[in-house]
C-alpha positions in Angstrom: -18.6 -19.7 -2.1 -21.0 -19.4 1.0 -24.3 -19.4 1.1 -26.7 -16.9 0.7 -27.9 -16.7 4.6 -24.0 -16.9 5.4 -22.9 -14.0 3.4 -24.8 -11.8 5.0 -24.0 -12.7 8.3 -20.4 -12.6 6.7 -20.8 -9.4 5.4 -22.0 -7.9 8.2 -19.0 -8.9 10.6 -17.0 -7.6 8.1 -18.5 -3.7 8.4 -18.3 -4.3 12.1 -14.6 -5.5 11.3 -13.7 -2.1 10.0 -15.6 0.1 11.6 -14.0 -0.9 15.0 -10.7 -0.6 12.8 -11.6 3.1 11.7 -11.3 4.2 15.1 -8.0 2.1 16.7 -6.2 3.6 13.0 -7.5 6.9 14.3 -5.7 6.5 17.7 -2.8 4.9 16.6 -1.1 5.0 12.7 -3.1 8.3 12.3 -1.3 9.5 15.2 2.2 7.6 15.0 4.0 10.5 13.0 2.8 13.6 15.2 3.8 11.1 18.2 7.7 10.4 16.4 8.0 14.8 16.3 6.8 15.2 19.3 9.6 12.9 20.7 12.1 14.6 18.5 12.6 12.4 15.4 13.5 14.6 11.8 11.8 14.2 8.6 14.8 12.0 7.9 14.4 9.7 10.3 10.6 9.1 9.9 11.4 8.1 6.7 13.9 5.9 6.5 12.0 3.9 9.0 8.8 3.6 7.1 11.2 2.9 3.9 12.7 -0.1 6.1 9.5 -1.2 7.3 8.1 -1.2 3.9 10.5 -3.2 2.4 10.3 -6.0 4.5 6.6 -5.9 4.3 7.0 -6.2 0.4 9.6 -8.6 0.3 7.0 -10.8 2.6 4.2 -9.4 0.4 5.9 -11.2 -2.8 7.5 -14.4 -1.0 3.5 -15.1 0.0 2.9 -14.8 -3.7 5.4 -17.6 -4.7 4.2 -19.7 -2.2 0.5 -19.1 -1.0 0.2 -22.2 0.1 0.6 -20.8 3.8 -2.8 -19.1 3.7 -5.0 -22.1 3.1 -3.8 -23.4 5.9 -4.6 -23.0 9.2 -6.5 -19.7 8.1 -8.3 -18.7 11.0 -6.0 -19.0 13.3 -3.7 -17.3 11.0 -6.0 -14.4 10.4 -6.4 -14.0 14.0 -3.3 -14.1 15.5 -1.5 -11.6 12.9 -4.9 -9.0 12.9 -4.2 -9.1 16.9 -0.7 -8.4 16.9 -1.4 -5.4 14.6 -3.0 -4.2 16.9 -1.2 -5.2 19.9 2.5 -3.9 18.8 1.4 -0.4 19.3 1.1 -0.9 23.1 4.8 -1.5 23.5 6.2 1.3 20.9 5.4 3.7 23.7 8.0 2.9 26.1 10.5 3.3 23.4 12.5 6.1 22.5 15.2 5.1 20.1 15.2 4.6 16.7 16.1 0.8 17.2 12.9 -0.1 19.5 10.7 2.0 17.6 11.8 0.7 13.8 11.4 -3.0 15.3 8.0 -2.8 16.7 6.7 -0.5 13.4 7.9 -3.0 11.3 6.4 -5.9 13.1 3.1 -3.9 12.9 3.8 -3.4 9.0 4.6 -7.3 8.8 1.4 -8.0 10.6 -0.3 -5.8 8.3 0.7 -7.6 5.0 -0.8 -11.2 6.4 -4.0 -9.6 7.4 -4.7 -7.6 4.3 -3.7 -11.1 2.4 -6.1 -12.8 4.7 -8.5 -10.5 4.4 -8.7 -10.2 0.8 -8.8 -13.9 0.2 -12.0 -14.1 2.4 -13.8 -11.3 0.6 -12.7 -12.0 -2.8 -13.6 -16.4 -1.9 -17.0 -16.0 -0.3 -18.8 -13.5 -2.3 -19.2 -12.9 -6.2 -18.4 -9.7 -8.2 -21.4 -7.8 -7.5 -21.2 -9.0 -4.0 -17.5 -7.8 -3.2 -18.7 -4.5 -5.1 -21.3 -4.2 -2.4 -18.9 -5.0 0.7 -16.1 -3.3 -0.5 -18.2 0.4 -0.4 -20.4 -0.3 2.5 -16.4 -1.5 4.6 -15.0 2.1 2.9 -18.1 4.4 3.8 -18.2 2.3 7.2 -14.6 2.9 7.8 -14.9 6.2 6.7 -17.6 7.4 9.5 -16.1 5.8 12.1 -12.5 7.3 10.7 -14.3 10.9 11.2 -15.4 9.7 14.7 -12.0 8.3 16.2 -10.2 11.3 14.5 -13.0 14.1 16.6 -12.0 11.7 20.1 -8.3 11.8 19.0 -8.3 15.5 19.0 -9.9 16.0 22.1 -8.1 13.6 24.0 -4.4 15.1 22.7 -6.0 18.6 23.8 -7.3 17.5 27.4 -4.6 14.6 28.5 -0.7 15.4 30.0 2.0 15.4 27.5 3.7 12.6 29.4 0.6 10.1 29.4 -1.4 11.3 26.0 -0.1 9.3 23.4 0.4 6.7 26.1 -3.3 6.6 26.6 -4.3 7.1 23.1 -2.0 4.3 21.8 -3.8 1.8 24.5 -7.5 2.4 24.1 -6.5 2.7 20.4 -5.2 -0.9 20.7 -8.3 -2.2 22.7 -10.4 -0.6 20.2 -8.8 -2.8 17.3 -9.2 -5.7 19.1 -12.8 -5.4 19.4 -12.6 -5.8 15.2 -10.4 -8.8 16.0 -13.4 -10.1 18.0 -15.7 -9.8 14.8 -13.6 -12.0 13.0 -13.9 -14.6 15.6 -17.5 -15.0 14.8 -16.9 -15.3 11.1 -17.1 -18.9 9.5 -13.8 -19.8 7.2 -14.1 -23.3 6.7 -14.5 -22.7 3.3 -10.9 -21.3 3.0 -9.0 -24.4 4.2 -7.3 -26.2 1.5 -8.3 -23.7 -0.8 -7.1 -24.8 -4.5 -4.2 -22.5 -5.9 -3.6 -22.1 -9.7 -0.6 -23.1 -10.7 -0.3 -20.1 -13.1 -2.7 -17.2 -13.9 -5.3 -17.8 -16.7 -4.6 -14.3 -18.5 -1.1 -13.2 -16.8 -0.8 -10.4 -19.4 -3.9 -8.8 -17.7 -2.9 -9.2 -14.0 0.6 -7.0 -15.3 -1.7 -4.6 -17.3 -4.4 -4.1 -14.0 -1.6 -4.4 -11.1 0.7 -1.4 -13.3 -2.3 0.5 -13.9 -3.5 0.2 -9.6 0.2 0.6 -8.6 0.7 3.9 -10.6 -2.4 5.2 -9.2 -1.8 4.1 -5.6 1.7 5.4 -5.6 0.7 9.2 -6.8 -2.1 9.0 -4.0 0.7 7.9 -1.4 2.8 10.8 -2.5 0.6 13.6 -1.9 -0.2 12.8 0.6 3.1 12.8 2.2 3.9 16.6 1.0 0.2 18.3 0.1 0.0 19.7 3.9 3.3 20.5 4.4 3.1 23.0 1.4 0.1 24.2 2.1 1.4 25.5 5.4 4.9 26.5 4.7 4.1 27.5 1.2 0.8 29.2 1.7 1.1 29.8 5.1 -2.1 28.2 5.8 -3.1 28.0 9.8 -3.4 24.0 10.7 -7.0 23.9 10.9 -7.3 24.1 7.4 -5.0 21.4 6.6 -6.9 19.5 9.2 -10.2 20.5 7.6 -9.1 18.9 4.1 -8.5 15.8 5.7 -12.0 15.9 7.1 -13.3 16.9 3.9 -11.7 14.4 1.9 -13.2 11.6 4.3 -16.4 13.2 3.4 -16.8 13.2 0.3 -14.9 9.9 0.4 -18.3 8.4 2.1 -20.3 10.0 -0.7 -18.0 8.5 -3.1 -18.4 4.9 -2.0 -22.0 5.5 -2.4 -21.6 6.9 -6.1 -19.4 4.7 -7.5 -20.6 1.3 -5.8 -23.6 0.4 -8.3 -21.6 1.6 -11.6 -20.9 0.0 -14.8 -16.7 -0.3 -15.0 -16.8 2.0 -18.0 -18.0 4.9 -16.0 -15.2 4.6 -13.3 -13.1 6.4 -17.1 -14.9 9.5 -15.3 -13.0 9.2 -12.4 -9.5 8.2 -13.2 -9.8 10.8 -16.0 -10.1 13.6 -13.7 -7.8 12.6 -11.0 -5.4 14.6 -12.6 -6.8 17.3 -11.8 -6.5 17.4 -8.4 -2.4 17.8 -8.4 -2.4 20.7 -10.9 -5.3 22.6 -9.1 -3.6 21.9 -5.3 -0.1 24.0 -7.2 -1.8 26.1 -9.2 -4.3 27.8 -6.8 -2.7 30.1 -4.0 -5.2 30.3 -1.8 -5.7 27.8 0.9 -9.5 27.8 1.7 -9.5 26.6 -1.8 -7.7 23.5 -0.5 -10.6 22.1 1.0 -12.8 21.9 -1.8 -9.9 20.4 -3.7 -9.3 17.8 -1.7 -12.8 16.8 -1.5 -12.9 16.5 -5.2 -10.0 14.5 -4.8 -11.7 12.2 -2.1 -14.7 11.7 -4.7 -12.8 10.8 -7.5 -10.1 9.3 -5.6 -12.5 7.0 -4.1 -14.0 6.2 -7.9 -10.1 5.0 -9.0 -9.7 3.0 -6.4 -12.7 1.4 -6.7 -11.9 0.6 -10.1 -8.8 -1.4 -9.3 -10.7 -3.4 -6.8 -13.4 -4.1 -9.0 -11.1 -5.4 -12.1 -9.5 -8.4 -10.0 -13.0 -8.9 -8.7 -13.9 -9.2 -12.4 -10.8 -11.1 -13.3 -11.1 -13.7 -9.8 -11.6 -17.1 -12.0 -8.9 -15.8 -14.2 -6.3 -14.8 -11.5 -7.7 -17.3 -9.0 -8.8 -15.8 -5.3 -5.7 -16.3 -3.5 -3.2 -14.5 -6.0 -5.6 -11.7 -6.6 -5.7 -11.2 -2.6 -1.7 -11.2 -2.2 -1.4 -9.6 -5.0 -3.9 -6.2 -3.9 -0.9 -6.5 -0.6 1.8 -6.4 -2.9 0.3 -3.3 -5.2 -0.3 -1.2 -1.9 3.5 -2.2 0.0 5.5 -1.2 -3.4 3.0 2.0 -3.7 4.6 3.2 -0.1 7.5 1.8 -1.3 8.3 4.1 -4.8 6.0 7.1 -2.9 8.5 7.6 0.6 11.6 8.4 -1.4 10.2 10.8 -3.2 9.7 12.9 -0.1 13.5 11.9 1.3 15.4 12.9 -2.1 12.7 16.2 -3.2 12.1 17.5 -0.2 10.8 20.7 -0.6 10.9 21.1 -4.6 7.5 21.1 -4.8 7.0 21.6 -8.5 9.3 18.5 -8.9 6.0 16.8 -6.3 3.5 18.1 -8.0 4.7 17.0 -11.1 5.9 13.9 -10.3 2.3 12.9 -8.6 0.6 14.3 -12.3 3.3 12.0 -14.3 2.2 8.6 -12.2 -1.5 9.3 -12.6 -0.9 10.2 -16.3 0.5 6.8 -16.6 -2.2 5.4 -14.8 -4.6 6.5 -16.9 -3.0 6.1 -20.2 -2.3 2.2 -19.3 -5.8 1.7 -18.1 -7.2 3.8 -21.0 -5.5 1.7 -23.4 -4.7 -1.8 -21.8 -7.6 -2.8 -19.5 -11.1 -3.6 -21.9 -13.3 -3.0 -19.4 -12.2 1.3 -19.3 -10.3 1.2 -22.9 -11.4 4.2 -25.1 -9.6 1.8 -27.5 -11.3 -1.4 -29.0 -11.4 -4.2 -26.7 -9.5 -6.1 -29.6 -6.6 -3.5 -29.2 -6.3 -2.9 -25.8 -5.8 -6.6 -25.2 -3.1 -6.4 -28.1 -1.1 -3.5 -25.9 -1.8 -5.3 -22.9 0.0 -8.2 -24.3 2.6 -6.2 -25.9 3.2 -4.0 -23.3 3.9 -7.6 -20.7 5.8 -9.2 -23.7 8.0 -6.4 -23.6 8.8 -6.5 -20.1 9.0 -9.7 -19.7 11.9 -10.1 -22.8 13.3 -6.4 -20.9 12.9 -8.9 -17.0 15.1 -11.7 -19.0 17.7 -9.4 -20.6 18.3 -7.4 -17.2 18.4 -10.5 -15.3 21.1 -12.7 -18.1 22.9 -9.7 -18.1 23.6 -9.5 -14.6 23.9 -12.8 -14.4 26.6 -11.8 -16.9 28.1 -9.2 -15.6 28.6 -10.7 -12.0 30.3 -14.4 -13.7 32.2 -11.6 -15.5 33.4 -9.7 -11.9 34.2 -12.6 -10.8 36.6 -13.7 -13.4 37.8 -10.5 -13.4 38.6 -10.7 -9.2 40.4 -13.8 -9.8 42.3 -13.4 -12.9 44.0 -10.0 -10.3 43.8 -13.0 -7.3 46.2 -15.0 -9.5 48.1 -12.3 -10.7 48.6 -10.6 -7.3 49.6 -14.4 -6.2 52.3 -15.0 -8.9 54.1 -11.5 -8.2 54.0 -12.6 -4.7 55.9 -15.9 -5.7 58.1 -14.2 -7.8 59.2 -12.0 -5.0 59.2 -15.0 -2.9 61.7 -16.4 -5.3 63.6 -13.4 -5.7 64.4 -13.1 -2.4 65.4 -17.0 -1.5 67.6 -16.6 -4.9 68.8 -13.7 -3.1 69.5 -15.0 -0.1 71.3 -18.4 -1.4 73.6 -15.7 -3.5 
């Protein structure tokens, strides 16, 4: 860990870090699905290419968490080469109009991404305590959130003012730019501390990382899903004008900034408050037709929202000498690549069967909630003494379920294969008996 003079120097590169970041996202990934409509791509399409980009971004995600070796060393140039070309890849996406250009450079982006979150994590969660990752964790969201707010105004009036041909052209480029000046923060930050880093060989309390990572993921993946279809029902459903879709988006960032300032200083136990009433927010949003309402509903959901996520942040904070700093950081990338992941095909196969949505999102925050009410100590409203029975039931369980799905395959596929060449050698004695049968034949 650093010391006390160098994380707050550390600390403060880091707000820098994503409040540059707040405003190239606002230019760019804000942007990138209004930019694929406006050049003709379907819902379809859109899709399948975050799906594909996704996947490889969690298949990297999980091949870093089976050998993490790769991010102790060399880290900062690491770090700053793959934050860079996040930012960078945008620049060329532009002069692309197929599906095969586009896909490639979106997924390098994507693959980019997943090293720099890892990266990232790992030097929060290895140079500052739990109380201090507490405190840089809310002031990077409300930091990120204000300058979000910012990039998003300049976005808007920079699509209104600029030439269709050259807008996103322009907006993509300074967007880039931007990002880079975040890039240039972390030049300045020291990371000596990271090289050679020791890596557990296993986690301390494995049953806990399933319990905490099911419990994030659930959450994470019923945010990521409305948010792919909570607009486009308000408009085609309600008929709501744009504006107001766009004003729940500004409201949620709002209250998002009052959020990080509510929930950064609380006991864990009071964070029940928040992922208790995330429900809400789904069953309001489908049962109230009137779209002004909208707003205030997606602010509550930006408070509480905020709170939940907190939450999962601050339990593998909690849990770092248990987890170790490295796997925790990988793992916080994996949980939020396999949240995109389960959330995208939901929109592909449901389309517009809202109810089907709306219950689907309630279901996955249900399940977070009853896995964190009853499996993680620090939120139980069981005793600690049971919910670390569950939480070791519950992994038990799916380990024994891991080991019979995986034998029986393995099973099943020896048992194809005997099958293909059992008809192989059949197939090949018919063709010597007809072989025979016709040399008999012909010797006749």
């Amino acid at each position: 860990m650093l010391a006390r003079s160098s994380r707050l120097g550390l600390k403060l590169l880091l707000v820098l870090e994503i409040a540059f970041a707040g405003i190239y996202l606002s230019f760019t990934r804000n942007l990138f699905v209004i930019y694929l409509a406006s050049i003709g791509f379907d819902i379809a399409g859109i899709s399948l290419m975050f799906v594909a980009a996704t996947l490889l971004s969690s298949i990297t995600s999980m091949i870093l968490y089976k050998r993490p070796s790769f991010l102790v060393r060399r880290v900062k140039p690491k770090f700053l080469v793959f934050h860079a070309c996040e930012r960078v890849f945008w620049i060329p996406i532009i002069f692309f109009r197929d599906m095969a250009g586009i896909a490639l450079f979106y997924a390098l982006i994507n693959l980019s991404s997943t090293f720099l979150g890892s990266f990232m994590n790992m030097l929060i969660y290895s140079s500052f305590d739990e109380e201090g990752i507490r405190d840089v964790t809310a002031k990077r969201t409300a930091a990120y959130n204000i300058t979000s707010i910012i990039g998003s105004l300049g976005a808007i009036g920079l699509l209104a003012i600029l030439p269709a041909e050259i807008k996103f052209m322009v907006l993509f480029a300074v967007g880039s730019l931007i990002g880079l000046l975040s890039t240039l923060m972390l030049l300045f930050a020291d990371m000596r501390h990271l090289e050679g880093a020791e890596i557990p060989k296993a986690v301390e309390k494995p049953e806990q990382m399933f319990s905490i990572s099911a419990f994030f993921l659930a959450f994470l993946a019923s945010g990521n899903l409305l948010g792919i279809f909570w607009a486009p029902y308000l408009m085609t459903v309600l008929k709501a004008p744009d504006y107001v879709a766009a004003a729940m988006n500004f409201a949620a960032t709002i209250s998002s900034i009052a959020g990080s300032l509510l929930w950064a200083k609380r006991s864990l136990r009071t964070f029940r408050i928040a992922l208790g009433m995330s429900v809400l927010t789904p069953l309001a949003a489908f049962l109230i037709p009137v779209p002004a309402a909208h707003v205030g509903i997606s602010a509550f959901n930006g408070l509480m929202g905020t709170g939940a996520s907190f939450l999962g942040n601050f339990l593998f904070a909690r849990y770092l000498r248990e987890f170790g700093a490295i796997r925790s950081s990988i793992m916080m990338t994996i949980l939020g690549n396999l949240a995109q992941l389960l959330a995208t095909p939901f929109g592909i196969f449901f389309g517009q069967q809202y109810l089907i949505l709306f219950a689907s999102v309630m279901l996955m925050i249900i399940a977070s909630t009853g896995l964190a009410f009853l499996t993680i100590p620090e939120v139980a409203v069981v005793p600690e003494h049971a919910a670390r029975t569950y939480s070791l039931l519950i992994y038990s369980n799916s380990i024994a379920g891991y080991s019979y799905m995986v034998e029986t395959s393995k099973e099943t596929i020896m048992l194809s294969f005997r099958l293909l060449a059992l008809a192989l050698v059949i197939m090949l004695l018919y063709i010597l008996y007809r072989l025979i049968f016709f040399l008999a034949g012909g010797l006749s």
